[in-house]
C-alpha positions as CSV (number, residue, x, y, z in Angstrom):
1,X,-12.0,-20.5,2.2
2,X,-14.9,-19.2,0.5
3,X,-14.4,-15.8,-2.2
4,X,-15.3,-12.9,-0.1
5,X,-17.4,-9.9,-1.8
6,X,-15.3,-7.4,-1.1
7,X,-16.8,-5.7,-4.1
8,X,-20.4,-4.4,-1.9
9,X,-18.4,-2.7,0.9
10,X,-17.3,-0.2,-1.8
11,X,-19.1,2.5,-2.4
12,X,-19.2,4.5,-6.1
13,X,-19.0,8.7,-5.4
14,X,-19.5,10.0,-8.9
15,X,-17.9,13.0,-9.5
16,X,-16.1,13.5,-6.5
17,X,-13.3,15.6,-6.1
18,X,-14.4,16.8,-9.3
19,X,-16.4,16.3,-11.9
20,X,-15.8,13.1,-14.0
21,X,-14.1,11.4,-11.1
22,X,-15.8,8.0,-9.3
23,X,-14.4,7.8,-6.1
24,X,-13.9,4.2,-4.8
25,X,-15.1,5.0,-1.5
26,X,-13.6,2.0,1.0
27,X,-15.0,3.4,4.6
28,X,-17.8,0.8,4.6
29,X,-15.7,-1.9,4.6
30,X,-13.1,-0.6,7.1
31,X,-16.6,-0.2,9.2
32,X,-17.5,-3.3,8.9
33,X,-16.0,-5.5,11.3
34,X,-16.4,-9.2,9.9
35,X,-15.1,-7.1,6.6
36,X,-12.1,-5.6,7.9
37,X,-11.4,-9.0,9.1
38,X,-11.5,-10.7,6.0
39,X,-9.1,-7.9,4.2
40,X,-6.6,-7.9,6.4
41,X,-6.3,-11.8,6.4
42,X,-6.8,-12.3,3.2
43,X,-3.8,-9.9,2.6
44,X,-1.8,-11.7,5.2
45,X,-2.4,-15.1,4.2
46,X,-1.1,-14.4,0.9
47,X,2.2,-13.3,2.1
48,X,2.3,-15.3,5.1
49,X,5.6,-17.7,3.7
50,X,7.3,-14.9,2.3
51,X,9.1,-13.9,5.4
52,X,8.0,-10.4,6.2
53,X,9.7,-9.0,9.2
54,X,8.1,-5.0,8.5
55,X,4.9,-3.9,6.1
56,X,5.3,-0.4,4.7
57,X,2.3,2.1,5.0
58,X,2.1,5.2,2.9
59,X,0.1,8.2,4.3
60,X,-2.6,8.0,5.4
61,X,-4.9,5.0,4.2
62,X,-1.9,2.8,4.0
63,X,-2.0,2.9,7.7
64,X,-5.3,1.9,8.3
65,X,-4.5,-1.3,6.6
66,X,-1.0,-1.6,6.9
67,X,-1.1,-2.0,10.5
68,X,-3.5,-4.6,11.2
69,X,-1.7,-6.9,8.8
70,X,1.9,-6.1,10.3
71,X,0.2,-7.2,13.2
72,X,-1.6,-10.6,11.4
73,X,1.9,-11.0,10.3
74,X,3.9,-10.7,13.4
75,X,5.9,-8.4,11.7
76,X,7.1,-3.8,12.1
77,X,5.0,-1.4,10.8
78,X,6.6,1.6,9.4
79,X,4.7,4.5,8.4
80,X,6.3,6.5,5.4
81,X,5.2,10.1,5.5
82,X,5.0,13.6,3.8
83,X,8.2,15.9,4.3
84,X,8.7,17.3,7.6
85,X,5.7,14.6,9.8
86,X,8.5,12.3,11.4
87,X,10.1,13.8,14.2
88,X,14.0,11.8,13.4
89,X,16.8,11.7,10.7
90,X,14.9,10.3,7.4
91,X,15.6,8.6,4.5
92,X,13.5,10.4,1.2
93,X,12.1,9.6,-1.9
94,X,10.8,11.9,-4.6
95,X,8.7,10.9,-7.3
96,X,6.5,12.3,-10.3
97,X,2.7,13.2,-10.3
98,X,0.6,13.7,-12.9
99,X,0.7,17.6,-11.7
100,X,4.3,18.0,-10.2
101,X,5.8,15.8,-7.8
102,X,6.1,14.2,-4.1
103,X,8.3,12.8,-1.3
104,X,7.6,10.2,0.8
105,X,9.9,9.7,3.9
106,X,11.1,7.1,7.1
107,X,13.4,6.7,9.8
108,X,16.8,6.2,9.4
109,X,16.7,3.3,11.6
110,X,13.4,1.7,10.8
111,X,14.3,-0.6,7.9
112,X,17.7,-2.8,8.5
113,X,19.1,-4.2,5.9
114,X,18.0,-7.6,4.8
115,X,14.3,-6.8,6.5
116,X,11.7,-8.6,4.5
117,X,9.5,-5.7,3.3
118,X,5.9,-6.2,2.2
119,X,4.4,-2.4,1.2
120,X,0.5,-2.2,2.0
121,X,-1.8,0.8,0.7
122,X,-5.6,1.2,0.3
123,X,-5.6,1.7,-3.1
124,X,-2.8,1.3,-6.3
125,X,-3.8,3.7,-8.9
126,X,-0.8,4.8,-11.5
127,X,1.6,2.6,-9.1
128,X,3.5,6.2,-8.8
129,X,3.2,6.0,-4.7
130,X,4.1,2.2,-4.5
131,X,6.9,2.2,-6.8
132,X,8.5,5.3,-5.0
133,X,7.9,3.3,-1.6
134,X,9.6,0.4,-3.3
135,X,12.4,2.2,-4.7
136,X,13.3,3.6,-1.1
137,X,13.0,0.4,0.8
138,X,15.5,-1.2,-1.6
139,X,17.6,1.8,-1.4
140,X,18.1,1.5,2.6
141,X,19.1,-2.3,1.4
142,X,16.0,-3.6,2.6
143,X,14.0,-6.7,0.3
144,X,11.1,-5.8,-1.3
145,X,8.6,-9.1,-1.2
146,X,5.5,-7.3,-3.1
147,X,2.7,-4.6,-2.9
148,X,-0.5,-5.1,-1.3
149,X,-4.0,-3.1,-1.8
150,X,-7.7,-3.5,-1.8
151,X,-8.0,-1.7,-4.8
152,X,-6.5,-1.6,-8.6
153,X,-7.3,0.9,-10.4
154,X,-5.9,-1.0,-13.4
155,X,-7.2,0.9,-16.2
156,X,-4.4,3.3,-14.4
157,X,-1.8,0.5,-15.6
158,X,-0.3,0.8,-11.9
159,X,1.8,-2.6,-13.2
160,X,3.9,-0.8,-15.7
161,X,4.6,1.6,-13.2
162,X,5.7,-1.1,-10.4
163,X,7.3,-3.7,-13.3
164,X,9.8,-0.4,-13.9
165,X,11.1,-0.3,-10.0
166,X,11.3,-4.7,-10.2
167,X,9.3,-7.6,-10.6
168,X,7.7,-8.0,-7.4
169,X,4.2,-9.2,-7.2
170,X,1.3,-6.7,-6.7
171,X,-1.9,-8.8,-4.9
172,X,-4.9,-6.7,-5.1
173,X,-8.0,-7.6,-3.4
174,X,-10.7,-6.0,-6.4
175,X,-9.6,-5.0,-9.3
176,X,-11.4,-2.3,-10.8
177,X,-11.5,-2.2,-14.7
């Protein structure tokens, strides 16, 4: 298969939500049918052997991709949310910011132990998020396979951050220097 461009469905936003920032601004691609296509099958083929039985999605972008490659996969989706938006017993996870902390929750019941667990997000920037979604898959005995994004922010280092909570892989469709 042919390399896709990912690279011109993402659009630079200088200074945006504040001055000195460049947001890596994804919606054309998710708007772009053929696009959206590519990225979630590209995502999917890469894990395709590794078992997955449920994909991981933290709020909210991690849902727009995590679900269509649950789907490519055959596999659960499970959406892990900000305290107090799932409506049954959760398991929690907090973890640091550069400005405070976070929690990220699930169901009780939505990873079994054993389940082959593949975490999906939009974007990987200090690996902060994903390695706190990591840490609380493995803690409800589940098996972390790897992280998947469309973008790295590595100059972040997000692999120092994920190497810390294992050695899983991290497969990132652009890399952003």
């Amino acid at each position: 298969m042919a390399s896709f461009d990912y690279e011109s469905y993402i659009t630079d936003i200088p200074d945006y939500p504040e001055p000195g920032v460049v947001f890596k601004d994804i919606t054309p691609l998710f708007a772009d049918a053929e696009a959206m296509r590519r990225t979630v099958k590209d995502i999917a083929d890469h894990f395709r052997d590794a078992g997955v039985t449920k994909v991981v999605g933290p709020e909210a972008r991690g849902f727009m991709i995590g679900v269509p490659v649950a789907l490519e996969l055959g596999a659960g989706f499970i959406p892990a949310r900000k305290p107090g938006k799932l409506p049954r017993e959760t398991y929690a996870v907090s973890y640091e910011l550069e400005y405070g902390t976070d929690t990220l929750e699930i169901h009780r019941d939505a990873i079994q132990p054993g389940d082959r667990v593949l975490i999906v997000d939009d974007l990987i920037a200090t690996g902060g998020t994903a390695a706190a979604t990591g840490k609380l898959v493995q803690d409800v005995s589940g098996v972390l396979v790897g992280y998947a994004c469309i973008l790295e922010l590595t100059f972040l280092e997000p692999r120092k951050a994920l190497a810390a909570a294992g050695d899983q892989e991290l497969y990132s469709l652009v890399k952003v220097q």
